[in-house]
C-alpha positions in Angstrom: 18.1 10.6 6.8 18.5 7.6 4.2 14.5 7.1 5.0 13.6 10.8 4.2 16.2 9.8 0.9 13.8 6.8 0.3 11.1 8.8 0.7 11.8 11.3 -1.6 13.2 8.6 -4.2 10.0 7.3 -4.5 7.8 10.2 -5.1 9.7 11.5 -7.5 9.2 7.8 -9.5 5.7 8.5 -8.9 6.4 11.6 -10.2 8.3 10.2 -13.7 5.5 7.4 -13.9 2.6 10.1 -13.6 4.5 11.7 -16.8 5.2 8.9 -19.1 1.7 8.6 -20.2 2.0 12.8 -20.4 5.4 12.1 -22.9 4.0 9.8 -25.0 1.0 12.2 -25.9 3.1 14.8 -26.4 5.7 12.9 -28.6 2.9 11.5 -30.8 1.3 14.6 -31.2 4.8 15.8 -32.5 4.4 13.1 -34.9 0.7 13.8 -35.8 1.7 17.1 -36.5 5.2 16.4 -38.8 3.3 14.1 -40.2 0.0 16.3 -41.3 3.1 19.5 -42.6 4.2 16.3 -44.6 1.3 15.5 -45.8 0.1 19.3 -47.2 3.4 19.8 -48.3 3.8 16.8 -50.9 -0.2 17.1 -51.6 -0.1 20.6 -52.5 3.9 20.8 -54.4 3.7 17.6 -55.8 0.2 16.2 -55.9 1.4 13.0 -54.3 0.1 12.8 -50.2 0.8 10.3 -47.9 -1.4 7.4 -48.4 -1.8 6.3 -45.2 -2.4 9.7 -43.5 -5.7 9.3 -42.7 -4.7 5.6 -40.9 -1.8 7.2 -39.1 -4.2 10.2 -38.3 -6.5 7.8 -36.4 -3.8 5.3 -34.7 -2.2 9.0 -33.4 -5.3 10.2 -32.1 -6.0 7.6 -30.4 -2.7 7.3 -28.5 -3.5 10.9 -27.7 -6.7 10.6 -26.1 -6.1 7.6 -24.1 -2.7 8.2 -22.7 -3.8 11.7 -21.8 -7.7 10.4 -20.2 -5.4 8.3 -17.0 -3.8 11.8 -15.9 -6.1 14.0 -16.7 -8.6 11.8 -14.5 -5.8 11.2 -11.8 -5.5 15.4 -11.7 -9.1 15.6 -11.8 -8.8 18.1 -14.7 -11.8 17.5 -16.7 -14.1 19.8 -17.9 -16.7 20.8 -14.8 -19.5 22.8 -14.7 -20.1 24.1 -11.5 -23.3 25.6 -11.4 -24.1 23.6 -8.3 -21.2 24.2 -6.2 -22.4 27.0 -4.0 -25.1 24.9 -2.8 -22.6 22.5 -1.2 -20.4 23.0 2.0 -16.9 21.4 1.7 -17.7 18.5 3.2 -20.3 17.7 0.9 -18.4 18.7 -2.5 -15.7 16.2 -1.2 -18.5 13.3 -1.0 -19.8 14.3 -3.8 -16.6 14.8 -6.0 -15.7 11.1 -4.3 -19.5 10.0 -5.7 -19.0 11.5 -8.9 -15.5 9.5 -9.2 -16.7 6.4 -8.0 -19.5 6.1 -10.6 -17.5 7.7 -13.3 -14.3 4.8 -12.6 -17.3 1.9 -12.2 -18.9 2.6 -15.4 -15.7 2.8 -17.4 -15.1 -1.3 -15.9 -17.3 -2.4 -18.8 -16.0 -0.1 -22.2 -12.7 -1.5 -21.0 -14.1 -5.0 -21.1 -16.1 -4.8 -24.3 -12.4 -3.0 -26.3 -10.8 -6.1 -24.6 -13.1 -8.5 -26.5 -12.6 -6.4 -29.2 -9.0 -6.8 -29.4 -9.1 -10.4 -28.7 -11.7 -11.0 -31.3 -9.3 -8.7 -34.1 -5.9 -10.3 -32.6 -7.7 -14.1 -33.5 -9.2 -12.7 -36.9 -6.1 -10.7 -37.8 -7.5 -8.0 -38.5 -4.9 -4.8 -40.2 -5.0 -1.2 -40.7 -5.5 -1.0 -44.8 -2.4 0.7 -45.8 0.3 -0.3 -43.4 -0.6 -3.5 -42.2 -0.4 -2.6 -38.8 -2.4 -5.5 -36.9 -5.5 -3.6 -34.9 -5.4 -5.6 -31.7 -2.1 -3.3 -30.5 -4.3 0.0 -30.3 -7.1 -2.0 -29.1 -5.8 -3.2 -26.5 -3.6 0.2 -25.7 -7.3 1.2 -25.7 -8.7 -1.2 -23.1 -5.3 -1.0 -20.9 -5.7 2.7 -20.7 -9.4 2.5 -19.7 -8.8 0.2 -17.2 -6.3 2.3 -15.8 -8.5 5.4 -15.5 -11.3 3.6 -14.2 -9.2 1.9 -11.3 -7.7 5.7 -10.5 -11.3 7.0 -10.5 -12.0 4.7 -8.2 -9.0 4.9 -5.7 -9.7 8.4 -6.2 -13.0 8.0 -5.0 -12.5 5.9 -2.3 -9.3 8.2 -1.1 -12.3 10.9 -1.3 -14.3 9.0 0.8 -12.1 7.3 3.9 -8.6 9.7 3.3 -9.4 13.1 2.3 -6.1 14.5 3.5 -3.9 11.7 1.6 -5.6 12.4 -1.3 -5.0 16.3 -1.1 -1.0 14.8 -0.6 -1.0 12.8 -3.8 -2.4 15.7 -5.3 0.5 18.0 -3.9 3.5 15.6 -5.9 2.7 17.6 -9.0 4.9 20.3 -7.2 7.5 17.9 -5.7 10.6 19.5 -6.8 12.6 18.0 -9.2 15.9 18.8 -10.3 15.8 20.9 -13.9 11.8 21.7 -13.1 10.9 25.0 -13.7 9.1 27.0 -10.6 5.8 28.4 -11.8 
């Protein structure tokens, strides 16, 4: 019983951890967006925008794109085109799904490495966003942290597609752990 209580315990942190990158999309696109009604508002009634709404713009987006790209690679839910897929038999759309994962979390290893340098380089220059003097090596290396991430999930991924088919398909099935004030679908 207390194992089963374990058990349970710690899928639904797995579950939590899988959202947090989820929560702070979606928070900071609720800042991109009060920020942009901001921005209209005091441009167009009193001719006076937000200076640094075009900086902001690109620090949000950012944070967007990069906590969303671990989950949505984790969830496999990227765009696919699957014109090929009635030429292959299950077995062989599960190695090649593995393939395409492997390759995909492998040639992510060196963008992550290059931003790295990147931040490194603008952390020792001290390099800042124009208007708010926000130092650049903190989304840089948000940047590189979050690519690294999504390339070592592509490659678990990949290699769970590979050697553990059926734990993968498991992982896959926390999405729908239930969790107390979760809405059924």
């Amino acid at each position: 019983m207390a194992e089963e209580h374990i058990a349970t315990g710690r899928k639904r942190l797995a579950l939590w951890l899988g959202r947090l990158p989820s929560l702070l999309a979606a928070v900071t696109l609720f800042a991109l967006m009060v920020m942009t009604f901001f921005d209209v508002l005091l441009r167009s009634v009193f001719n006076n925008p937000i200076e640094s709404a075009t900086e902001l713009t690109r620090l949000f987006m950012a944070i967007i794109v990069f906590s969303s790209m671990p989950v949505i690679s984790w969830k496999s839910g990227h765009i696919v085109v699957d014109l090929l897929d009635s030429w292959f038999g299950e077995g062989a759309s599960r190695i090649r799904d593995a393939v395409v994962n492997l390759a995909c979390g492998a040639a992510l290893v060196w963008p992550a490495l290059r931003v790295w340098q990147l931040a490194d380089r603008a952390r020792q220059y001290g390099d800042v966003t124009e208007y708010l003097q926000i130092p650049q090596f903190y989304i840089a290396y948000f940047i590189a942290v979050s690519t690294f991430l999504t390339a070592g999930l592509l490659l678990v991924r990949g290699l769970l597609g590979l050697i553990a088919p059926r734990l993968l398909q498991n992982l896959d099935g926390l999405a729908t752990l239930d969790v107390p004030g979760q809405v059924e679908k």
